[in-house]
C-alpha positions in Angstrom: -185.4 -144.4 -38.9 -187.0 -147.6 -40.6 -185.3 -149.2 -43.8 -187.4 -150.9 -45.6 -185.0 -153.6 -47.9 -185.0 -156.8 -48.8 -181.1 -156.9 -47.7 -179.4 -158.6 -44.8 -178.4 -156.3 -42.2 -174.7 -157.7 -42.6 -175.1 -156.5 -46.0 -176.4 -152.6 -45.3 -173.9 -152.5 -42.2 -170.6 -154.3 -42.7 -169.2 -155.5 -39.9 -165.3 -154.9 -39.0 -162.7 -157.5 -39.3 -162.2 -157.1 -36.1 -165.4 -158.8 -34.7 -165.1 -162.0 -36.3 -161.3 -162.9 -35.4 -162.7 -164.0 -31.9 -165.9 -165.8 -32.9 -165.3 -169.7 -32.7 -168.3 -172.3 -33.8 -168.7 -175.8 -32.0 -170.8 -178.0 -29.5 -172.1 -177.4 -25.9 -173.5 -179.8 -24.3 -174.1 -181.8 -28.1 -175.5 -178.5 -29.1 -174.2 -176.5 -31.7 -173.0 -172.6 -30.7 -171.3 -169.9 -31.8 -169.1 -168.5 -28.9 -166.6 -165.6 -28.7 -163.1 -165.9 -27.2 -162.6 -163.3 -24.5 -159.2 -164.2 -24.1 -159.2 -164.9 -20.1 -159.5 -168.8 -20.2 -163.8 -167.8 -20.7 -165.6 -168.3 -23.7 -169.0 -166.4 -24.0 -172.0 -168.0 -25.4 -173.7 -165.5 -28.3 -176.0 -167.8 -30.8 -177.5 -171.0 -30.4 -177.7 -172.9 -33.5 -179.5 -176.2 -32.9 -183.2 -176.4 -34.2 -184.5 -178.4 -31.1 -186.6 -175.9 -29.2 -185.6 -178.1 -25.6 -182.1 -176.4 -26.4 -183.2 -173.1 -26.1 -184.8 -173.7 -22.6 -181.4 -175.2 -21.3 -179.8 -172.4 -18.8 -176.3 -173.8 -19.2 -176.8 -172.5 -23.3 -178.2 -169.2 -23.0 -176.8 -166.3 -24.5 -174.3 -164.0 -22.4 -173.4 -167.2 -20.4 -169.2 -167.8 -19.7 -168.2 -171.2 -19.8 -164.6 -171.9 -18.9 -162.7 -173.0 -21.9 
């Protein structure tokens, strides 16, 4: 199925309040990221949010990668 909309997705599909009570914002490696807590000592990297494109080709600030907290 394709929805054509001029909406966010947040806004057509709501997400729970569960999925945002372990999502924590701050700086890797002087790069700004959002992270979520997986509550073993391990944070787990999920959006990069820095606008220089050499960030993005960094392998310590990929998506999916744990970093002990």
């Amino acid at each position: 199925m394709i929805l054509y909309t001029p909406l966010s997705e947040h806004d057509i599909f709501p997400a729970r309040d569960e999925d945002y009570q372990n999502v924590l914002y701050g700086s890797l490696r002087n790069c700004p990221v959002k992270v979520m807590d997986s509550g073993d000592g391990h944070v787990e990297v999920v959006q990069l949010l820095s606008t220089d494109p050499q960030d993005f080709l960094d392998d310590q600030l990929q998506p999916g990668r744990k970093i002990k907290r």
